[in-house]
C-alpha positions in Angstrom: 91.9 -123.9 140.8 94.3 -126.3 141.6 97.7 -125.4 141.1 99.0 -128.5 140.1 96.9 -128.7 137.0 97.3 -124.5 136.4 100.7 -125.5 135.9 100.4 -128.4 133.2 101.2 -126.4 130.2 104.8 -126.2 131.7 105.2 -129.6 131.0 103.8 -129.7 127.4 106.2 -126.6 126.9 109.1 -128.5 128.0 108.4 -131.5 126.4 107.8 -129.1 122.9 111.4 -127.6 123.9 113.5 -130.7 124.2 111.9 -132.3 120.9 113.0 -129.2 119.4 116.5 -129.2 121.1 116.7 -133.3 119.7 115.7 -132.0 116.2 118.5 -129.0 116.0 121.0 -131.3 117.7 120.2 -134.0 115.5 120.3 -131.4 112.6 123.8 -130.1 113.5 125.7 -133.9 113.8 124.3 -134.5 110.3 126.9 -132.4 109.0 126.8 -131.7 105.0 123.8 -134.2 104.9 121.4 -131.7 106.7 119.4 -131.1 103.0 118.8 -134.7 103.2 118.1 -135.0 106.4 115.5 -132.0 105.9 114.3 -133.5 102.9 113.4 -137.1 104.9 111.7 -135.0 107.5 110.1 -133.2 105.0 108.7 -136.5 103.5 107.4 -137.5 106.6 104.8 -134.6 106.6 103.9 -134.9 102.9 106.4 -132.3 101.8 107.6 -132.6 97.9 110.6 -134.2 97.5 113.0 -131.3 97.2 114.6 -131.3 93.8 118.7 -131.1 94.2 120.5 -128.1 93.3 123.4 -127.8 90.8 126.5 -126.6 91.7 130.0 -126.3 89.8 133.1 -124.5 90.4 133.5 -121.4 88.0 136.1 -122.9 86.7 134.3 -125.9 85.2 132.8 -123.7 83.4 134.5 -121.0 81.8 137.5 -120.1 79.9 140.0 -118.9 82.5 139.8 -115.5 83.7 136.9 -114.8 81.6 133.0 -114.9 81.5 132.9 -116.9 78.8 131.5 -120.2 78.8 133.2 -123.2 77.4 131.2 -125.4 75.5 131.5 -128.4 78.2 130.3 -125.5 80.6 127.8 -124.7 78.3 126.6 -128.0 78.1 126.1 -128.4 82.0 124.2 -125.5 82.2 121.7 -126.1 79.3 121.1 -130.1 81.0 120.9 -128.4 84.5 118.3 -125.7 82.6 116.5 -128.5 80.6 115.8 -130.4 84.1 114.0 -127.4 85.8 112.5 -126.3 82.6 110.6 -129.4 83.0 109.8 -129.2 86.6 108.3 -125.5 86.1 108.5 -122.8 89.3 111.3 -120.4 89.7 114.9 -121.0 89.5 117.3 -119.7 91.6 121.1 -119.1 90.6 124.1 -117.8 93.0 127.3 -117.4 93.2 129.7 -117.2 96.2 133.5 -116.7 96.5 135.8 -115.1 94.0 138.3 -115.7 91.7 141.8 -114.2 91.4 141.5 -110.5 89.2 142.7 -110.8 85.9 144.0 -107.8 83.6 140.3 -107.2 82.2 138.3 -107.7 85.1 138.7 -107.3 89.3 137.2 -110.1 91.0 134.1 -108.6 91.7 133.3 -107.5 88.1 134.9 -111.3 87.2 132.1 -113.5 89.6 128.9 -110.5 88.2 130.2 -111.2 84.3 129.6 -114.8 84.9 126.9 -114.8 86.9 125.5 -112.8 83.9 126.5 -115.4 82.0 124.9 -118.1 83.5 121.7 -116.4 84.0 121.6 -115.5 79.5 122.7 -119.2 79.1 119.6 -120.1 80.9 117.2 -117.9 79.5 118.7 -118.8 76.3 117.8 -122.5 76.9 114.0 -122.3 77.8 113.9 -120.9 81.6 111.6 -117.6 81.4 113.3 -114.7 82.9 110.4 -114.0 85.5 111.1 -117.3 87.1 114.7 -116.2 86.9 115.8 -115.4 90.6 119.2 -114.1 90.8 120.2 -114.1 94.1 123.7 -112.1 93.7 127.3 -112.4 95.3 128.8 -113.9 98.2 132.0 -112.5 98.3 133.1 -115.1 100.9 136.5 -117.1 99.5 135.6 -120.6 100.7 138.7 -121.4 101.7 140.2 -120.1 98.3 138.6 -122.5 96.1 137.6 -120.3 94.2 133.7 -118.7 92.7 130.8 -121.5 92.7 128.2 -121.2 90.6 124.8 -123.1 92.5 121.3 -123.2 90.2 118.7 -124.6 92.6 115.0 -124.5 92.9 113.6 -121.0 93.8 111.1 -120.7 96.8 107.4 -121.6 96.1 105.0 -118.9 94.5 102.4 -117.4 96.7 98.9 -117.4 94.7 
């Protein structure tokens, strides 16, 4: 066999490796727009269109220092609930960072109480709780900004 043409899937293999390399590199400059550039990709090779998580600082949401939601809070999580109630599949809700302790709770008991929260408020306003994916704590502080609280799309059921 010639060794010339033994040797051609080297050059399929390299071309596979720098298409990938432009893809990550391409990926990386996009910065906080790599969901949408995902989701364009995504679109070219018939994906759904990814549906947009929400994502609120606890403090938008609840009465200070507590795991009780306001009623504007409330509000945003029964319209965020109401838009994937409609869309069906599983709903995934996080949390990551933490907020100061207060006299009642540590931090860590503070972001799990709401996350709690969040998770009733949603059940509570149509989402069943097997689609219900809670995904825990991040006890990164993000720069002390404080908890977020993120509902987003779960991952696809397998039949």
């Amino acid at each position: 066999m010639n060794r010339a043409r033994s040797a051609r899937w080297a050059i399929s293999f390299a071309d596979l490796a720098l298409l990938l390399l432009g893809f990550f590199v391409l990926l990386q400059a996009s910065g906080t727009r790599s969901a949408q550039v995902l989701s364009g990709v995504g679109a070219q090779f018939g994906a759904r269109p990814m549906v947009k998580a929400d994502e609120w600082r606890a403090s938008a949401l609840f009465v200070p220092g507590e795991a009780i939601l306001t009623d504007a809070g409330l509000r945003k999580i029964r319209a965020s609930a109401a838009r994937f109630v409609t869309r069906g599949g599983a709903v995934e809700l996080a949390s990551s960072g933490q907020d100061k302790a207060t006299e009642r709770f540590d931090s860590w008991d503070l972001a799990a109480a709401r996350l709690g929260a969040v998770a009733r408020a949603l059940k509570d306003s149509g989402i069943s709780e097997k689609s219900l994916i809670i995904r825990g704590l991040d006890q990164r502080m993000d720069g002390g900004q404080g908890q977020v609280i993120r509902i987003a799309p779960g991952p696809a059921k397998t039949p």
